[in-house]
N, C-alpha and C positions, 0 to 999 in steps of 0.2 A: 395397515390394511390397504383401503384405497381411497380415490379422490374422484367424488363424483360431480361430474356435471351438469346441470338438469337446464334443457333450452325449453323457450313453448313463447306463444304468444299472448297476447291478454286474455284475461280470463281462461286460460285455459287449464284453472286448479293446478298449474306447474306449483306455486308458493306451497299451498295444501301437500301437495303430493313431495314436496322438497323437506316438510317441516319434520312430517310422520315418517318418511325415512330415514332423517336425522335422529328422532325421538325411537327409532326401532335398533337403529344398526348402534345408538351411542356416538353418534359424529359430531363436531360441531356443524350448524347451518350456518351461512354468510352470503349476502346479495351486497345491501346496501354499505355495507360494512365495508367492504374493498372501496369505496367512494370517500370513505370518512376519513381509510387509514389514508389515502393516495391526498386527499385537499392537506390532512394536517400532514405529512411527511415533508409535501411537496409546497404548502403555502400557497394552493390553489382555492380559490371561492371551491365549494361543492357545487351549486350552480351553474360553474362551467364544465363542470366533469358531466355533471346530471346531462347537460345539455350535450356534451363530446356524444353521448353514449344512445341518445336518443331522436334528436332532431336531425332531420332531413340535409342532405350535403349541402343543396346547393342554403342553404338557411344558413349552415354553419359557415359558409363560405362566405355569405352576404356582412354577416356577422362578425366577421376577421379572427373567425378561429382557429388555429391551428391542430384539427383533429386528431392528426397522427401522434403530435406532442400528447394530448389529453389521454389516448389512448398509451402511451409510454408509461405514464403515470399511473395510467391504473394498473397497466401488466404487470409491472414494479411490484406495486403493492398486492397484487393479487398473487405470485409466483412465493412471493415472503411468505405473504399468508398461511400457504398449502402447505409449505414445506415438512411440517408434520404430518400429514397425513389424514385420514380419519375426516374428511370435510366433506359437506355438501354444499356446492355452490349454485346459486340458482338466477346468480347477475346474466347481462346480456356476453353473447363472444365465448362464454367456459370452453367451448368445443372450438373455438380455433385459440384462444391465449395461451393454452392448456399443452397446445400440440407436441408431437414427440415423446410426452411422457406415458410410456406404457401403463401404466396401473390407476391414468384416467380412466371411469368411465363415461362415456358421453352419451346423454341420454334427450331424446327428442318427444316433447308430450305436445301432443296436437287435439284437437276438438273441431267441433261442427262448426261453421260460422255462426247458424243460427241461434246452436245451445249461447255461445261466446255475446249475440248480440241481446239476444235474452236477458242475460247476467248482467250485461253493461246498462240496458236498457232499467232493469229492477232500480241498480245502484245509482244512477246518475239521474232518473225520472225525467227520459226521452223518449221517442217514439221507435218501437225496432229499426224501424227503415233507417234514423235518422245511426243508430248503435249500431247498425253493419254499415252505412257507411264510414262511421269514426276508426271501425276496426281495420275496414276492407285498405283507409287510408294507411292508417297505423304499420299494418301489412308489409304494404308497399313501402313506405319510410326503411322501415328495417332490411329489406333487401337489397334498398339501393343504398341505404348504411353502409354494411356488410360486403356489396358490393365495392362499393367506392376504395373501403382500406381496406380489403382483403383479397377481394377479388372472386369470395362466393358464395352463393346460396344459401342461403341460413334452411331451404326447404330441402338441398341436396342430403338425399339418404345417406350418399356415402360418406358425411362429415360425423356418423355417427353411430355406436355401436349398438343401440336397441332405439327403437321408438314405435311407441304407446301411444294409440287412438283411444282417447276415454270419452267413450260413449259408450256403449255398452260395460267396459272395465270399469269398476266403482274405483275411487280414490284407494282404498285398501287392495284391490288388484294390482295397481299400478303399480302401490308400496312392497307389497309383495314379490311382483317380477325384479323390479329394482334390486332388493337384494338378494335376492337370488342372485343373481347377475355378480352383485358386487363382490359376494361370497365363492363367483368360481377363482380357481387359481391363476387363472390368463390377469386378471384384474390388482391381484396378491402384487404388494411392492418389495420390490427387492434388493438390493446393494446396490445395481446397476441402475434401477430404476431413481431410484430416489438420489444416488449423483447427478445422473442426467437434470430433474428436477433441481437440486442444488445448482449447479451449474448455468440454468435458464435464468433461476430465479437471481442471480451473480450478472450476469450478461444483461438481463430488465434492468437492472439498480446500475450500472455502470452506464447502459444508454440512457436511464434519465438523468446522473448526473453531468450528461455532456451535451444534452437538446440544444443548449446555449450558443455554445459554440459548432456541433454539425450537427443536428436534427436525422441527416439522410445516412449518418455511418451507422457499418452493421459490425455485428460484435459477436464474434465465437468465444465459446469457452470449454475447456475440459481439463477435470481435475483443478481448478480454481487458477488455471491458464489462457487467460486473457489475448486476444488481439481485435484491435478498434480497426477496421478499417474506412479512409474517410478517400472522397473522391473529391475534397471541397478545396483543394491548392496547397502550395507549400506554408501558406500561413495558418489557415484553419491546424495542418498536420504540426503546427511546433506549439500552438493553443492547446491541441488535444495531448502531445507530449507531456507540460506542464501539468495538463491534468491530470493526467495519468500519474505523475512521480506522486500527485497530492495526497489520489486517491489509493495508493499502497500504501500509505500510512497512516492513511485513516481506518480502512477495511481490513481486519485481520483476515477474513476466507482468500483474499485476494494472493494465491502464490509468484504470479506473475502478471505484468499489463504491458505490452506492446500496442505502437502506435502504426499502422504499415498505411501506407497510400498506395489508393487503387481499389478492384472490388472483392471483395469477399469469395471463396469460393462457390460455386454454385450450390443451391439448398441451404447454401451454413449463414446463422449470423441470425441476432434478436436484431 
């Protein structure tokens, strides 16, 4: 059927609203989960993933982290994940790691500040003022997240195909429009659909196993047709060669793996 994405901010019953549409439609749900499979795949602490996915650039920068790597590893693992179909994800990015594949849906849940600081305020036993401010920062962290590796808006409408203001909407409204939504045909996976998804999720797992040696190459794939392209010298390009022969005989989906120096076509490339 399809693969949902569900974005929102803290406290915004996104978790709630992600669970009971999992538990409605029969889907699996997965947040933290894409974090567990990407640390043990990849033999990364969770810790630093938690931290890729959440703290502030220049933080992570101070910090010597390599975000864009951390975030490799989790697309990786997130693209494998899906590739059945039938999921509700409800981690941070679903709506841009996601992209190209038609029979996502991307869903945006937003709330009041105040309902939001309310809730944090209950749970944490702080003063509101002091809970819209934690938020109002939190906020901001993620957009200049999002900003920094992607290049946009996590509040831009156009990154997404329905979004739900619950305030007035109870949690079963929401659940409600969701599948509705998920159940029209535009959303339905299809042969074409679900290659394209095969194919990203081939192109993530071959860019994480080359971070090593070029971090900055982009990777097309179609029909399990491979090309690396690296802009990082003639040395980098006979490293990634090597890799390449390794990696065809390790990966059966893999039908072909070229190596080309130079860039990628424009739009194309994990």
């Amino acid at each position: 059927m399809a693969i949902i994405t569900i974005s929102r901010g803290s406290y915004s019953r996104g978790k709630e609203v992600a669970e009971a549409v999992a538990a409605r439609l029969g889907y699996e749900c997965i947040s933290r989960d894409v974090l567990l499979d990407a640390s043990k795949r990849f033999n990364i602490p969770e810790v630093k993933l938690i931290r890729a996915i959440h703290d502030a650039p220049t933080l992570l920068q101070r910090m010597g982290h390599d975000r864009s790597a951390y975030m490799a590893y989790i697309r990786s693992a997130l693209t494998w994940r899906v590739r059945e179909d039938n999921v509700v994800y409800h981690g941070l990015a679903g709506h841009i790691l996601l992209q190209g594949v038609s029979h996502v849906l991307k869903v945006r849940i937003i709330a009041d500040i105040e309902n939001r600081a309310a809730a944090e305020a209950a749970r944490e036993g702080i003063s509101l003022k002091k809970a819209r401010e934690l938020l109002v920062k939190d906020d901001e962290e993620r957009r200049r997240w999002s900003h920094s590796l992607y290049g946009k808006d996590p509040w831009d409408s156009h990154l997404y195909d329905l979004i739900l203001h619950v305030k007035k909407l109870r949690t079963e409204d929401a659940v409600e429009f969701i599948c509705q939504a998920a159940n029209l045909p535009q959303f339905h996976a299809t042969e074409a659909s679900r290659q394209k998804l095969e194919d990203l999720a081939l192109a993530c797992r071959i860019k994480a196993a080359i971070l090593d040696v070029d971090k900055d190459a982009d990777i097309t794939c179609e029909y399990g047709n491979l090309i690396v392209y690296s802009q990082a010298g003639e040395r980098a390009v006979r490293q990634l060669e090597k890799r390449a022969a390794a990696l065809l005989g390790e990966i059966p989906a893999i039908n072909n793996l070229e190596v080309h120096e130079g860039k990628a076509p424009a739009g194309a490339g994990a």
